[in-house]
C-alpha positions, 0 to 999 in steps of 0.5 A: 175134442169140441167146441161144446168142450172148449165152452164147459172148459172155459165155463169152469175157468170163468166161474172158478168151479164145476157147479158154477159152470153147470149153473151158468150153462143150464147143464148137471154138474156131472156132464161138465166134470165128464167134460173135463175129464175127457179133455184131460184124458184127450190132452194127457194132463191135467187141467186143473189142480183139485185143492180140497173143494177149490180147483185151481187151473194148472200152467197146461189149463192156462194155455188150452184157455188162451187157445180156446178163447181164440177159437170159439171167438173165431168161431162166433165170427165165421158163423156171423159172416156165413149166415149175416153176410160181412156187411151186418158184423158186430164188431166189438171196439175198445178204447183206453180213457183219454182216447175215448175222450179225444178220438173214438167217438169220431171215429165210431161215426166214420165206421157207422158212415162208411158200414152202414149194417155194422152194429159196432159196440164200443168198452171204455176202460184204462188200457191194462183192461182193454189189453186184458179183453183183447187177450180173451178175445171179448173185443175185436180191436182197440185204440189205447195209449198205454204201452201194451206188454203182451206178445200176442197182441199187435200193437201198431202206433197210428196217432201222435200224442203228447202229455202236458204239465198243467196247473191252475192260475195262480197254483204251485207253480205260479209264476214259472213258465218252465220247470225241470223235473226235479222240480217237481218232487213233493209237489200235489198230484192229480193221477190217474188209477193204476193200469192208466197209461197216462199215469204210466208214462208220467211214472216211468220218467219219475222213477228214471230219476228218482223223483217222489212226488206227493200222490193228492187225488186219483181217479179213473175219470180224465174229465174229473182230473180236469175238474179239480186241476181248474179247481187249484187242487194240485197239478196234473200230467195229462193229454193236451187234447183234453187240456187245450181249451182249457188252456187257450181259455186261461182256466190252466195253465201249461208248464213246461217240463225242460228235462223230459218230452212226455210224447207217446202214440195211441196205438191200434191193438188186436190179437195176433190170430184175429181175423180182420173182416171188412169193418175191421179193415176200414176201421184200421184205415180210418185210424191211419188216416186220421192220425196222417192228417194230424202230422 
């Protein structure tokens, strides 16, 4: 079994068939089907259930890819460290919708600063996506506020952060400064989509107690949320660093929610097998330290 192995192996998986694999690799499709049949033979299993013309990964494929991603990954690191050296790594960040928004562009200017060879690229997506890269390896390290579900993934709080009713002056709620949850069934919503932690958070305390509210508006797009919450197009739960000027400049107004605190952590994720290089290193610091000094 060899990395080139692993590569066709994956290369199938990605694509959902051989010819699509030997297209994306430039090979013929008989070298990736002897590919396959010498791990399979190699292993003593079968990698993939063949239903008609369609291939269908078996349980034993699911694991050999989860592996295989893990290895060429640290592959791909180990020849970028021997022949680059630590300081000139690509170091490849993910960051859930809010955080991006709030913290990790500051962030990303402090790495720059403190490695300057680094070539640090950046994905933004809601956090069931970036713990999805994290598993196949496509990222390095996230920051993200959702809860992550997967066992191979650390997952370390390093940053406080709290979620906030807010409506527009004037709206549903005119008027009450406090509300209770309950409070708040059937009322207009501004969500964010599924796979969002924000939404996830909000979600969990309503169906605690069995609360149905009214579902108006969803998007992927924190900013847009803000948008049509100023506009008076329903209330929205929502971190209070993307609302507090907002707030503080009375285009919304904050409603507090007695029964339920709606606190979280954004987190610092990475594959339990990654190896942390240097920049690696320092980012995790630097996240530490910047949510010590919001205490």
């Amino acid at each position: 079994m060899t990395l080139r192995h692993l590569r066709v192996f994956l290369a199938v998986v990605d694509s959902g068939s051989m010819s699509g694999a030997a297209r994306s690799l430039y090979i013929a499709q008989p070298s990736v089907s002897g590919a396959i049949a010498e791990l399979e033979a190699h292993y003593g299993t079968l990698l993939f259930d063949r239903i008609g013309r369609r291939l269908v990964i078996t349980p034993a494929g699911e694991r050999l890819a989860g592996y295989a991603r893990r290895m060429l990954a640290l592959n791909e690191d180990m020849e970028a460290i021997m022949r680059s050296g630590a300081d000139s790594l690509r170091v490849c960040l993910g960051s859930s919708i809010t955080v991006g928004m709030c913290v990790m562009s500051e962030l990303v200017r402090a790495l720059s600063d403190a490695c300057p060879g680094v070539d640090c690229q950046v994905q933004v997506e809601n956090s069931s996506v970036i713990e999805t890269r994290l598993l196949h390896s496509e990222l390095d390290m996230a920051l993200v506020e959702g809860s992550i579900k997967r066992a191979e993934i650390v997952s370390r709080p390093v940053m406080r952060d709290r979620l906030v009713l807010v409506q527009a002056p004037g709206g549903i709620l005119h008027g009450r400064a406090r509300v209770r949850l309950r409070d708040l069934s059937g009322l207009p919503f501004l969500l964010r989509e599924q796979g969002s932690g924000t939404r996830e958070l909000f979600e969990q305390a309503l169906r605690a107690q069995g609360i149905a509210i009214c579902e108006r508006w969803t998007c992927a797009s924190a900013q847009s949320i803000v948008a049509a919450a100023r506009e008076g197009l329903g209330l929205t739960v929502i971190s209070r660093r993307l609302v507090e000027h907002d707030i503080a400049h009375g285009a919304l107004c904050e409603i507090e929610v007695e029964d339920v605190h709606f606190e979280r952590s954004f987190s610092l994720c990475y594959h339990k097998d990654k190896y942390l290089t240097p920049p690696l290193c320092e980012f995790m610091r630097l996240c530490v330290q910047r949510g010590e000094k919001e205490r």
